[in-house]
C-alpha atoms as one frame of an Amber mdcrd trajectory, in Angstrom:
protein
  27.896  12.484  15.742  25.374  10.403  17.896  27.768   7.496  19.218  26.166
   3.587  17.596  24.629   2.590  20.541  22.377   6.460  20.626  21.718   5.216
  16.606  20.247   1.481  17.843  18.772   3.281  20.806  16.843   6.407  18.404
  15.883   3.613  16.192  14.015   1.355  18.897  12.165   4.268  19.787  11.330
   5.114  16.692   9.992   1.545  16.169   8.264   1.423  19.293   6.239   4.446
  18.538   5.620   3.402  14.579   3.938   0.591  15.662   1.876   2.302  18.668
   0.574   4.416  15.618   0.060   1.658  13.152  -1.959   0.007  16.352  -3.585
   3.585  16.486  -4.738   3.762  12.555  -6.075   0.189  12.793  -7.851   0.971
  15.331  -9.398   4.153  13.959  -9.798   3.077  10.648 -13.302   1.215  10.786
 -14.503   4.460  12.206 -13.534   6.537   9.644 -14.911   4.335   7.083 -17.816
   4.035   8.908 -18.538   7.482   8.343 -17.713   7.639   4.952 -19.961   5.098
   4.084 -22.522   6.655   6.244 -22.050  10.030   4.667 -21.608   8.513   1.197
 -24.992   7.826  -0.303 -26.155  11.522   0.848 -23.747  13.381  -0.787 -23.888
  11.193  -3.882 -27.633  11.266  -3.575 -27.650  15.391  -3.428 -25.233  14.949
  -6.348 -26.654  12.782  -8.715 -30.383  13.335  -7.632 -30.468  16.673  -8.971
 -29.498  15.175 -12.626 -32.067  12.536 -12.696 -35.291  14.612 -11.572
């Protein structure tokens, strides 16, 4: 058994690197919808522009 103080100690950590990756995902997150949107209208175009012509 980890003694309490290895617990509080684990559990910091664990914190401290949660919100390095929440920082992370923010900061990666316009990018990624960035490309979605980007790639969006061609694949819905290829889609959908087959059915209308």
């Amino acid at each position: 058994m980890l003694k309490f103080s290895d617990q509080v100690q684990a559990q910091e950590q664990l914190e401290k690197e949660n919100a390095q990756l929440k920082a992370r995902v923010q900061e990666l997150e316009p990018m990624v919808h960035g490309a979605a949107e980007a790639a969006l209208p061609k694949t819905v175009w290829r889609f959908f522009g087959k059915k209308q012509a």
